[in-house]
C-alpha positions in Angstrom: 188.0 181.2 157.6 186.8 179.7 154.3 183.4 180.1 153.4 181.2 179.4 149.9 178.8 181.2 148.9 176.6 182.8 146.3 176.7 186.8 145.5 175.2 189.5 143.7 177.6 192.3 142.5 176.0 195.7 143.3 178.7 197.9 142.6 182.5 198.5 141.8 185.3 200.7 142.7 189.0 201.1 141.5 191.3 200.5 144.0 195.7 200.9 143.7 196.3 200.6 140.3 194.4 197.3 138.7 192.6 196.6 141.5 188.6 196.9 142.4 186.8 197.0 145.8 183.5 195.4 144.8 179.9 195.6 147.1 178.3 191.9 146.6 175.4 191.0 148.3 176.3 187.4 149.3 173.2 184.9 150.4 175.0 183.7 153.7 176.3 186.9 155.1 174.7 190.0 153.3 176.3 193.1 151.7 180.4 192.3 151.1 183.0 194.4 150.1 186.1 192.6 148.4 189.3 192.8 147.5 189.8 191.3 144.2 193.4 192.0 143.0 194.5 192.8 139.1 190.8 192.8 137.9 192.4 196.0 135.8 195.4 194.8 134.4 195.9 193.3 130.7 195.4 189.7 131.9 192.2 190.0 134.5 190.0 191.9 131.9 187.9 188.0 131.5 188.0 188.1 135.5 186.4 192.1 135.4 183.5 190.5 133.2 182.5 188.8 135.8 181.8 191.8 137.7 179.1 193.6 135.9 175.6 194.8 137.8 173.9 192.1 139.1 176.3 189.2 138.4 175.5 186.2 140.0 178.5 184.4 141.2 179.6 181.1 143.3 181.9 182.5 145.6 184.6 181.0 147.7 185.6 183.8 150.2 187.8 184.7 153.0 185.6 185.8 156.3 187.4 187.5 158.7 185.2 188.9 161.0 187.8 191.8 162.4 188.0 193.5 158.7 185.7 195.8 156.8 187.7 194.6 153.7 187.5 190.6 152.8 189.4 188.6 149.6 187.6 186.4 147.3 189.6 183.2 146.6 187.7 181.8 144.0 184.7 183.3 142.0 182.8 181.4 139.0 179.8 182.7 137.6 176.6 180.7 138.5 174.5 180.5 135.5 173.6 182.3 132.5 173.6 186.3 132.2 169.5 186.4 132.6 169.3 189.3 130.1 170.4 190.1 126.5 172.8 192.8 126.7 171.5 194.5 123.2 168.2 194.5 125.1 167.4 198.1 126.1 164.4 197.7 128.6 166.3 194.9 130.0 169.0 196.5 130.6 167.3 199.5 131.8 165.8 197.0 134.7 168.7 195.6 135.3 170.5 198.7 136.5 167.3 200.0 138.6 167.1 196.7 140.5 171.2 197.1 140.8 170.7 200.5 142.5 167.4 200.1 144.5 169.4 196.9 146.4 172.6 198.7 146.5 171.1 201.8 147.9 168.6 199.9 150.5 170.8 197.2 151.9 172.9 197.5 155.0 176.4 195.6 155.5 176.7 192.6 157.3 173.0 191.9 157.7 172.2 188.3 155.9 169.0 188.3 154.1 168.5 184.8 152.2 164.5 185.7 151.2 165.8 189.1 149.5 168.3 187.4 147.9 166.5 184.5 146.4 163.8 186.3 145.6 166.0 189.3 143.6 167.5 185.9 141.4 164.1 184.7 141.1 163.3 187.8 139.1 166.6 188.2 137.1 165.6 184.8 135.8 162.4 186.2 134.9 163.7 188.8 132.7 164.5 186.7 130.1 160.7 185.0 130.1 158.4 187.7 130.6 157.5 189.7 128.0 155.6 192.6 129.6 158.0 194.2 131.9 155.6 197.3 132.5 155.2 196.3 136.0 158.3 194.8 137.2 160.0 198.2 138.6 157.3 198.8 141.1 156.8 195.1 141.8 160.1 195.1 142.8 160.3 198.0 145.3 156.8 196.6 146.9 158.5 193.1 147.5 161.9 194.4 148.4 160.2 196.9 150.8 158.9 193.5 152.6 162.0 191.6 152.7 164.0 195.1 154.4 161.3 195.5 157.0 159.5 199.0 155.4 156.4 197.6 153.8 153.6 199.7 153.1 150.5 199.0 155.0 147.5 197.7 152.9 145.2 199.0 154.8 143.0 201.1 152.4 139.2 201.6 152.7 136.7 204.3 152.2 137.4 205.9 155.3 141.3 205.6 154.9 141.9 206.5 151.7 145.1 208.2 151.8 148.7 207.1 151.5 151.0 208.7 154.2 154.5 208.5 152.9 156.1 209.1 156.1 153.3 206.8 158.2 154.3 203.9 155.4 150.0 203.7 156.1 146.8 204.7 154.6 144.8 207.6 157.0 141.6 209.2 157.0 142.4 212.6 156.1 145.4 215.5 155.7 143.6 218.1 157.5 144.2 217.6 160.9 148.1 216.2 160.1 150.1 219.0 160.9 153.8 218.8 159.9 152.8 215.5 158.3 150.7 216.9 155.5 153.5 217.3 153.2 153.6 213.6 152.9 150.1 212.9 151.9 149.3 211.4 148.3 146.6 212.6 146.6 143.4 210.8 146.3 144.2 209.2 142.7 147.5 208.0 143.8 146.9 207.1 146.8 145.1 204.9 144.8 146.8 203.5 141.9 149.3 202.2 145.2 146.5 200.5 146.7 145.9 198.8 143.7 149.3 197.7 143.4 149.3 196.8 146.8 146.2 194.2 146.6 147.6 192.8 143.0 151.5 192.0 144.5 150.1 190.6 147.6 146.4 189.0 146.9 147.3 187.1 143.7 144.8 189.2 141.6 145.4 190.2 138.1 147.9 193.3 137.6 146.4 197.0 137.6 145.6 198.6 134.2 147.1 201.8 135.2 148.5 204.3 132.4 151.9 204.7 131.6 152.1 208.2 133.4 150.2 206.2 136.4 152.6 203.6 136.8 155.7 206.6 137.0 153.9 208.4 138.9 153.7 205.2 141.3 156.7 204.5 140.9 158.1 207.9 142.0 156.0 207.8 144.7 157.8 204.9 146.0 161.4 206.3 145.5 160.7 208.9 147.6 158.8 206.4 150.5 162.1 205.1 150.4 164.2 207.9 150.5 161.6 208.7 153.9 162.9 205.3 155.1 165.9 204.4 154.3 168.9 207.2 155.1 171.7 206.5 152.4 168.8 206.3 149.8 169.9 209.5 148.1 170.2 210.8 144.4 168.3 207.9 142.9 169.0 207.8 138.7 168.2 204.6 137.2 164.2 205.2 137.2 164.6 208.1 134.4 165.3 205.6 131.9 163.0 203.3 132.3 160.2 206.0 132.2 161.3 206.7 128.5 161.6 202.8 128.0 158.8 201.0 129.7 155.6 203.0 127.9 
């Protein structure tokens, strides 16, 4: 069975001698893995191009429902690389958003929202000038779209951010085994700040640099709490020397 669609690649794997296996998150069916024959060989190198992080592509694709392992028949790419590729911090975001989706997102479970939202912002790279905020927007949206959103349900009675309850609570006193996955008051927070800015339209935090990483580390591990093959996360140490 034929089917079109769009895809993002996520990742890439040699396979036999020129050939990759390659993980794309496709808009009709979800995460992918293909078969793309001779991608490695003198005469696919233009075809490998095609197949760096985060490439969008207009897919025609073989969809066999009995097989782990698909083919691609045709692959094109769909617009313009959203990024310049001598742009550090761009590229630094580019390869965090490539491993938060590849690290988060199941096979064979379509998610059209997540994916149109994830080429929403790669098209935003290439407008926006202040980027500062873009790696912890993008966990706090993607968090919504893959069902583990963080409940913004702060006050001055529940002021602290359980990791493990994805929910703001009263106090770590009484919390037994849970304590361990308490933020402290500040951070706690700096993520409900975050929280009311993605999600009630009001103007961005002015958090500090070491605010913002420290957010944003917060939220790797919430999803390493959540999410079982999110393991030995990388891509966020560059963009703390990069986004300042």
């Amino acid at each position: 069975m034929l089917l079109t669609t769009q895809g993002l690649v996520l990742h890439t794997t040699p396979y036999a001698d020129s050939s990759i296996i390659a993980k794309v998150f496709t808009r009709v069916m979800g995460m992918r893995s293909y078969i793309i024959k001779g991608v490695r060989s003198q005469s696919g190198r233009a075809k490998q191009n095609l197949l760096q992080p985060l490439s969008l592509l207009d897919m025609t694709v073989y969809n066999n429902p009995k097989k782990q392992l698909q083919f691609i028949k045709e692959m094109h790419p769909a617009g313009a690389t959203p990024y310049a590729t001598n742009d550090g911090v761009r590229m630094a975001l580019m390869f965090f958003m490539d491993e938060v989706l590849y690290k988060s997102l199941k096979d064979e479970e379509p998610n059209e929202r997540l994916f149109d939202y994830v080429v929403d912002t790669l098209q935003s790279l290439s407008r926006e000038n202040d980027l500062r905020h873009l790696p912890i927007s993008f966990m706090l949206h993607t968090s919504r779209f893959i069902g583990i959103e963080p409940m913004n349900n702060y006050s001055l009675h529940e002021r602290l951010f359980n990791l493990k309850e994805g929910r703001f609570l009263a106090s770590a006193d009484s919390a037994g085994d849970n304590v361990d996955y308490y933020l402290d008051a500040s951070s706690s927070n700096c993520l409900h700040s975050y929280l009311n800015s993605f999600y009630n339209n009001i103007p961005q935090p002015q958090l500090t640099a070491s605010q913002r990483s420290a957010t944003l580390n917060n939220l790797i591990e919430y999803y390493h709490i959540h999410l079982a093959d999110f393991k030995n996360f990388k891509s966020h140490e560059v963009l703390h020397a990069v986004l300042r």
